[in-house]
N, C-alpha and C positions, 0 to 999 in steps of 0.2 A: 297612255293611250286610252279611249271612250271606251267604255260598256253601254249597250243597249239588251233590252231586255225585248224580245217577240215572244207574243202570244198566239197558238196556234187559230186556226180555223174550223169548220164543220169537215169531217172526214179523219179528224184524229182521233175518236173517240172511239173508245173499246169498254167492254166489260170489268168492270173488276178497277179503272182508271182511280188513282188517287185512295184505295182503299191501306193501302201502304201506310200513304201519308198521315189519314186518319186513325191509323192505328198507333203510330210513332208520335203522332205532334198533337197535342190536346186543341193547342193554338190553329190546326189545319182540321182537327173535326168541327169545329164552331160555325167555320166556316159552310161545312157540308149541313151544320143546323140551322145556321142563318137564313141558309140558300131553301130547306125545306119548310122554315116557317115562313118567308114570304110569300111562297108558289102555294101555302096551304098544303102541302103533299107531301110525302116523303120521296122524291128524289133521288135523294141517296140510295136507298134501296134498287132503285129503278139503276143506277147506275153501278153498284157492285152486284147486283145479282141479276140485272138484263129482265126480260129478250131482248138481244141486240136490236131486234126489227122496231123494238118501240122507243129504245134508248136512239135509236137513228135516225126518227120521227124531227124534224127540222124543230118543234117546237118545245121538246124534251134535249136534244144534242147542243142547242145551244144556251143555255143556264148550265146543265151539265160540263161542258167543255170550260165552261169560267169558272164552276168551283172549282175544280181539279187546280186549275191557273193561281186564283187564288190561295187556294189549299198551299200549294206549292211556296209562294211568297211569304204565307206566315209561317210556315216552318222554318223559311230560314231567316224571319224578322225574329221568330222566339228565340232564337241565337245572337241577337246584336244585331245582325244587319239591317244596316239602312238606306234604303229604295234612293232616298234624297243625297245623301253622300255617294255613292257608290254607280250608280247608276247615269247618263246624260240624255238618254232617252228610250222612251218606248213606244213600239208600236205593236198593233194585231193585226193579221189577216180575216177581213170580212168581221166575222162575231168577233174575232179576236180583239178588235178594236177597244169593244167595250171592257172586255179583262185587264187590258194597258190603262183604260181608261180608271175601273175599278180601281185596280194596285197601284196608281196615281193620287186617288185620293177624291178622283174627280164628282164621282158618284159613291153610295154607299152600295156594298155586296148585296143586301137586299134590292135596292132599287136597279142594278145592274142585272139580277134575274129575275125580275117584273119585267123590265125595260126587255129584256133577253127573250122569254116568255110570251110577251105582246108582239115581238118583231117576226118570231117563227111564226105563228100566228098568224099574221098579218100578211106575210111574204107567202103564207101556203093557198092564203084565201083570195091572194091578188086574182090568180089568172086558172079556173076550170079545171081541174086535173084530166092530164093528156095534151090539154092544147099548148102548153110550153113543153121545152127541151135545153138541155145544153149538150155542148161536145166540147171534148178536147181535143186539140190541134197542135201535132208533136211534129218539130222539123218544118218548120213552114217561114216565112219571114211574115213580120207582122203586117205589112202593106199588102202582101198577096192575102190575107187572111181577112186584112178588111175589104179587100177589093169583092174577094168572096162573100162578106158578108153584104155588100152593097148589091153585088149580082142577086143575088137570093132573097134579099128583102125587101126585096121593090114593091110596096102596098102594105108590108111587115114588118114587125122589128125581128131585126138578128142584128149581134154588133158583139164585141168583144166586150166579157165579163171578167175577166181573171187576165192578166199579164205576170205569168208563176215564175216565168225567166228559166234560163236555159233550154230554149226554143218550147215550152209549154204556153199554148195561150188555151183560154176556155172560151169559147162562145155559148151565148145563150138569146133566147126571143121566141116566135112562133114554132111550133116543132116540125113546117111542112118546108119553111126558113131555114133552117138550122141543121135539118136532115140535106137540103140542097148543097147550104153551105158545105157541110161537112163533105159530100160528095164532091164540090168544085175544089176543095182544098186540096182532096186525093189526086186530081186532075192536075191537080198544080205541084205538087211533088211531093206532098206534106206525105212525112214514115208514116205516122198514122194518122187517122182521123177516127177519134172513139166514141161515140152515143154513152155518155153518161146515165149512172139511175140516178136519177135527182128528182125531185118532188113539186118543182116547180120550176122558172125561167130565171135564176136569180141573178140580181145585177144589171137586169136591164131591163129599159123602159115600160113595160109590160106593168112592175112593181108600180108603177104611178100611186096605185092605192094604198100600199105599202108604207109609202112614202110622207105622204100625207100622214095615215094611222102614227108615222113615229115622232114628226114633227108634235102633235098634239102632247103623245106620250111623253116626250124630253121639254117640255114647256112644265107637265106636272111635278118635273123632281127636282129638289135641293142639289145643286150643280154648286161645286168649288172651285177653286185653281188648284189646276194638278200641282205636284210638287216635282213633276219631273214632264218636261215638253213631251206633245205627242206627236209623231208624225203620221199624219193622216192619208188613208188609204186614197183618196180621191185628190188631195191636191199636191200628198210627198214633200210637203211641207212642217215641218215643228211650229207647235202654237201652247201656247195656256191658256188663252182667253175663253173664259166658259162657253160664252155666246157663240162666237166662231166654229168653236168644237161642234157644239150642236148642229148647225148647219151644214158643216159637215158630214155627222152623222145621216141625217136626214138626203144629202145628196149621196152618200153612200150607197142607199138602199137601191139605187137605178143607175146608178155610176157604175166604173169599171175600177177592181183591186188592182193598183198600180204598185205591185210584189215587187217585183224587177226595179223598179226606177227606185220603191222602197232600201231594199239593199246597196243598192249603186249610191244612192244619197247617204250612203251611212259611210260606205268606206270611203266616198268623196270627204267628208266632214269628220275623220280623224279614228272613225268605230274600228277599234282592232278586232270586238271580240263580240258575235253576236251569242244572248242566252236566251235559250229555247223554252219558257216557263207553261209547265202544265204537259199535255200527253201530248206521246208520241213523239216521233225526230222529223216532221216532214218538212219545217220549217227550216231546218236544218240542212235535207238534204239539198232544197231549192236555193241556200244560200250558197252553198259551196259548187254549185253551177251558175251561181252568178259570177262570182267573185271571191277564187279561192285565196287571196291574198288575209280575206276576215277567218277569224279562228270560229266556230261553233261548239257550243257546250249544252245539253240539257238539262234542268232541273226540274225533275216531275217525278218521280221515286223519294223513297227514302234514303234511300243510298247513295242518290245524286246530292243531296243537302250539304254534306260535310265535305264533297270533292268540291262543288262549288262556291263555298265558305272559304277553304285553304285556299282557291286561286282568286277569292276577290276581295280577299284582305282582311 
């Protein structure tokens, strides 16, 4: 049966993340060097020793969340393993993309926290801080959710940003939008409807400029064929083709995270076992409310390295 590998998203990110691994794998601190000689910074620092409030900064949490990811992968390559034998596919959530993307081969770890780096960036400076919003929308069906989002954004964008699966959808667009939304969801039965703290409207139309900023971005960097297909947030489809990916990428940044249909396509197509690469389990928990028939495993610690060695052969 398949192995696929997920890489997490923005909100797994903690203090102190991957500093395990950097202590244990020579081969996973390189990676935490790489990542600070591209960005000019030290990073790492910022990422084991916080403030959490700047490590959570959109344009610090995401480079940060791909070393970790990475980190992770070469500790268990300086053991034999290998990504191209072992592995039939990978994907991220949102940032996580570009980490699947990375440990594919696709991109090099320096130009995936430049690329990383320019996209936080870009996505903070799209839209005025204050005038976006997102919420999440717990227990709702998704037609009532856009129905809400269509009520509410009449002259505005609100539209769904995130499909997390087991009834979590996120919306995001104007915040006078999205505060309605989120009110007519209540109206409509949803358990809850939460006001996210978020730092901008991400995932939807709003990013336009965003958008653009990465298309230019992904046109500057040496792009390979992954060595293992990606399935992609926005169309939930496996590809290698460099060009494609990118385009992808790029309709990413104002596109909707298609989680749910992501996991559904995996245990549709043989995935028995999804692996959780880098911090935290959240990818994890949203898999096994999609679809508890797929097994879940994380590897982001040192101590996860060796248990997921012995089960992947």
């Amino acid at each position: 049966m398949a192995v696929a590998f997920t890489f997490p998203g923005q909100g797994s990110q903690s203090v102190g993340m991957g500093k395990d691994l950097a202590d244990a794998f020579p081969e996973a601190r390189r990676v935490f060097e790489e990542v600070d000689e591209a960005l000019g910074e030290s990073l790492s620092k910022l990422i084991w020793e916080g403030p959490e409030e700047t490590l959570t900064l959109t344009a610090n949490a995401q480079p940060a969340l791909m070393a970790v990811s990475l980190a992770a992968l070469r500790a268990l390559e300086s053991r034999g393993f290998s990504l191209k034998d072992k592995v039939s596919y990978v994907a991220g959530h949102s940032l996580g993309e570009y980490s699947a993307l990375a440990a594919s081969g696709f991109v090099s770890v320096a130009d995936a926290a430049r690329l990383l780096r320019i996209r936080g960036n870009a996505m903070q400076a799209a839209v005025p801080a204050g005038e976006g919003a997102m919420a999440a929308i717990i227990g709702l069906e998704q037609a009532d959710v856009e129905a809400a989002c269509a009520e509410a954004g009449q002259g505005s964008v609100c539209q769904i940003a995130n499909d997390n699966g087991g009834g979590q959808l996120v919306i995001s667009g104007a915040k006078a939008a999205v505060e309605l939304a989120a009110k007519l969801c209540t109206e409509k039965g949803a358990k809850r409807a939460l006001m996210l703290q978020v730092s901008a409207p991400f995932h939807s139309a709003l990013m336009a400029p965003a958008a653009e900023i990465m298309r230019e971005a992904l046109a500057g960097v040496a792009k390979k064929m992954p060595v293992v297909p990606v399935v992609s947030n926005v169309s939930v489809t496996p590809t290698s083709d460099p060009d494609e990916i990118a385009r992808r990428l790029v309709q990413q940044v104002t596109g909707r995270v298609r989680w749910r249909e992501t996991v559904e396509w995996f245990g549709a197509n043989g995935v028995a076992t999804l692996y959780e690469v880098g911090a935290g389990k959240v990818l994890s928990g949203l898999a096994r409310r999609i679809n508890r028939d797929i097994a879940t495993a994380a590897i982001g610690t040192a101590g996860e390295i060796d248990a997921a060695l012995a089960a992947l052969g």
